[in-house]
N, C-alpha and C positions, 0 to 999 in steps of 0.2 A: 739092170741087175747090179754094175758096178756100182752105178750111186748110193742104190738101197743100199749094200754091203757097206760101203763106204759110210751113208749114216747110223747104220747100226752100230757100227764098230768105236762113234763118238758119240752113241747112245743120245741121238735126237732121236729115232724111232724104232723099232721094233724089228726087225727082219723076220718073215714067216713064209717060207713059199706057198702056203695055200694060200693069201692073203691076192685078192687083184690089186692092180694098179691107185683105186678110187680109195680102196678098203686103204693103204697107206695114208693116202690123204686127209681121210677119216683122219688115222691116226696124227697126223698132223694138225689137227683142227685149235689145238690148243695155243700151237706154236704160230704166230701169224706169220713170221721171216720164213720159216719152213715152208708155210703151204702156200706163200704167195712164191715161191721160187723153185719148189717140186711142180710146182701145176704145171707153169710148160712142159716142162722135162717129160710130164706124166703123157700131157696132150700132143705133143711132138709123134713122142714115140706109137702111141696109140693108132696116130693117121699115117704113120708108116708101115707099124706090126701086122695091125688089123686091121687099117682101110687098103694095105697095098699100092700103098703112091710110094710112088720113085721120091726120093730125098733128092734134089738135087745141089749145088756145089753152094750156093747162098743158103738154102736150107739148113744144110749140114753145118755152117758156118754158124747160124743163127743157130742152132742145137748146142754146139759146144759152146759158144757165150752162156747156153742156159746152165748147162753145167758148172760150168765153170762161178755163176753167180750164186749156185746152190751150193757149193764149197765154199765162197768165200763165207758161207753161217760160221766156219770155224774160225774167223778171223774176230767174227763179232762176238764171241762165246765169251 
């Protein structure tokens, strides 16, 4: 939810809470930097939220790189 927030707010995408996770990406489809760098974040989260796998400490570690790589779009902006 942070990042969504965090993109919308630099108006690469759209924030809508009915919207799932995929429906974003959609959204993204135009942006290639964007949906090549939300996908994990998307996929990540997904096999945590809703498959219920433990994240563990390299997991988690590899998550916030992805983050952290979908922010830097505001660098290339």
């Amino acid at each position: 939810l942070g990042s969504l927030l965090w993109l919308d707010e630099r108006k690469l995408l759209r924030y809508d809470r009915s919207l799932t996770n995929r429906e974003y990406l959609q959204q993204a489809q135009t942006n290639a930097d964007l949906r090549e760098r939300l996908g994990p974040v998307v996929g990540t989260f997904e096999r945590v939220w809703y498959g219920h796998r433990d994240l563990q400490e390299d997991d988690f570690r590899a998550y916030e790189q992805q983050v952290e790589q979908l922010r830097d779009l505001e660098q290339r902006r």
